[in-house]
N, C-alpha and C positions, 0 to 999 in steps of 0.2 A: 859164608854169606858175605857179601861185598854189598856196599854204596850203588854201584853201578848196577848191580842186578835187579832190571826189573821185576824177577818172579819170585825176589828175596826181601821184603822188604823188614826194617828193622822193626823193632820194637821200642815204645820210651814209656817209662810208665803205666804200660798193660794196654794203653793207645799205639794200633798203626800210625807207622810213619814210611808216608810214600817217598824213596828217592829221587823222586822227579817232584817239577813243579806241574804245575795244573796248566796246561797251554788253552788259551781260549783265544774263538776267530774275534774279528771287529769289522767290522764296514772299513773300506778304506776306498772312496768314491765309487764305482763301481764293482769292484772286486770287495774280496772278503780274503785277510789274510792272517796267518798266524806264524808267529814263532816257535820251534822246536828244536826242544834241545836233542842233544846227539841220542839219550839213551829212551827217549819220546819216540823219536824215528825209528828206532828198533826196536822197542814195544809194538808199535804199528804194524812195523814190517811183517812181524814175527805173528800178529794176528791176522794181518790180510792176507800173507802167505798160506796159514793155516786154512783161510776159508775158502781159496782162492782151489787148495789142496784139495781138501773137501767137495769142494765141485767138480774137480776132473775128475773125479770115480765115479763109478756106476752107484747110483743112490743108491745105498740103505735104506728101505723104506719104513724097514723098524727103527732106525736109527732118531731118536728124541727130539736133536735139532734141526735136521732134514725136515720131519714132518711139522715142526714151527716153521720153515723155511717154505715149505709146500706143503699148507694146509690142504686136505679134501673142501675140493669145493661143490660134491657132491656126493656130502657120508650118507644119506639115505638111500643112494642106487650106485651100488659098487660098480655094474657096467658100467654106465652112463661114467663114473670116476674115473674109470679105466681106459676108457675113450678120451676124455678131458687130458688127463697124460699124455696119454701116447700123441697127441697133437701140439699138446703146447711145455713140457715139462721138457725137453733137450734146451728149448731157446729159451727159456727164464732161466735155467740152471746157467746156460753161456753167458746170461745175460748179468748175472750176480756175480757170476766167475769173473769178468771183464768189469765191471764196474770195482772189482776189488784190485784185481790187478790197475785199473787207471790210478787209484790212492796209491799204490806201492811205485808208481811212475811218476806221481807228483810228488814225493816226498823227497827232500834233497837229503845224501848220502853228509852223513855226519852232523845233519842238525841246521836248522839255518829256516828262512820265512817261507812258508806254500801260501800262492798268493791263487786266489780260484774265482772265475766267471762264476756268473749265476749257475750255468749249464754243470761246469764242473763243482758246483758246492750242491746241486741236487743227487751228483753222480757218490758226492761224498757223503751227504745222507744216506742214501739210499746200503751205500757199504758201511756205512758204521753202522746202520739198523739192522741189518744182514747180521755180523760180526756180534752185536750186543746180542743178539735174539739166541743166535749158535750158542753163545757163552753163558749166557741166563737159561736157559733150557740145560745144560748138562750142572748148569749149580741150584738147579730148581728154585730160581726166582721168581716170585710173581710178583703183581702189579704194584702190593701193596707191600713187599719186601722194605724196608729200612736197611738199606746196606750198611750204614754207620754202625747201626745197632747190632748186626750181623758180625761185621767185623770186630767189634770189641768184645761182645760171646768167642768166637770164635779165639780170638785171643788172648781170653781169658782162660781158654780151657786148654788149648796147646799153641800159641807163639808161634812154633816152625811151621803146624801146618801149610800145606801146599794152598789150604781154601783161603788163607788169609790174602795171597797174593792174586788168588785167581779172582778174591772179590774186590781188589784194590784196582786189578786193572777191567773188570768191567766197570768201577766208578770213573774210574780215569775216562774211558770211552764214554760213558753215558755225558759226564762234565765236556765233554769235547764236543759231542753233538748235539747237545741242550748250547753251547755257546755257538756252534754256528746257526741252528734255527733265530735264538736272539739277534745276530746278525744279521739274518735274512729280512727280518720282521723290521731292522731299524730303518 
């Protein structure tokens, strides 16, 4: 377990402790921009690759996050659902696949500012909410989840756990995307 690994993170006292800082956006006149450090960037990468992965497959439609990803927007008449699919479920899937892939395009290799239009900071909502939903859905998050309080359970009962890191970096994202709606708002 190293400093630099983001899906390691240490331990101090029976409290997580995340190797990375908390990157938050700000207003900066018209744009919205943030600093990231090199091991942020490949946190990132490494989740929008994943989701970006995820949508080049033929859905799983058992699959837990897929179906948070593409609710039934019509559970009481499975035709009628089935119809609704086959018309509109290829282009929302490209459409998520591509909005992940533009974050893995705006991120600069080794760390350094993403500076984003309005247009491109909705593009980055819409991929972090994507990303957080996939990741809260296979760690059965719900709404009223206390991650803090999750992770030091968690920690208290085994430290290495793999869940310990996986709920550190859905906080990471959720703090990343709660800071650029604030942006947005200022």
């Amino acid at each position: 377990m190293t400093e630099s690994d983001p899906g390691n993170p240490m331990t101090d006292e029976g409290r997580a402790v995340v190797p990375f800082r908390t990157t938050m956006f700000r207003r900066a006149g018209s744009e919205y921009v943030a600093l990231f450090s090199p091991l942020e960037v490949q946190l990132l990468r490494q989740c929008m690759a994943q989701l970006a992965e995820m949508l080049s497959r033929i859905p799983d439609l058992d699959d837990p996050a897929i179906e948070r990803l593409f609710p039934d927007v019509y559970p009481e008449d499975p035709e009628q659902e089935a119809e609704f699919r086959r018309f509109t479920e290829a282009d929302l899937r490209n459409g998520k696949r591509d909005q992940a892939k533009t974050v893995l395009a705006d991120l600069v290799e080794g760390g350094g500012e993403v500076w984003l239009s309005d247009e491109q900071a909705e593009v980055w909502l819409r991929a972090l909410t994507d990303v957080r939903l996939a990741i809260g859905t296979r760690l059965g998050i719900e709404d009223d989840t206390d991650i803090i309080a999750e992770v030091d359970a968690v920690v208290g009962r085994n430290p290495t756990s793999p869940r310990v890191s996986q709920l550190l970096v859905y906080d990471f994202l959720t703090q990343l995307q709660w800071s650029l709606v604030e942006a947005l708002m200022d």
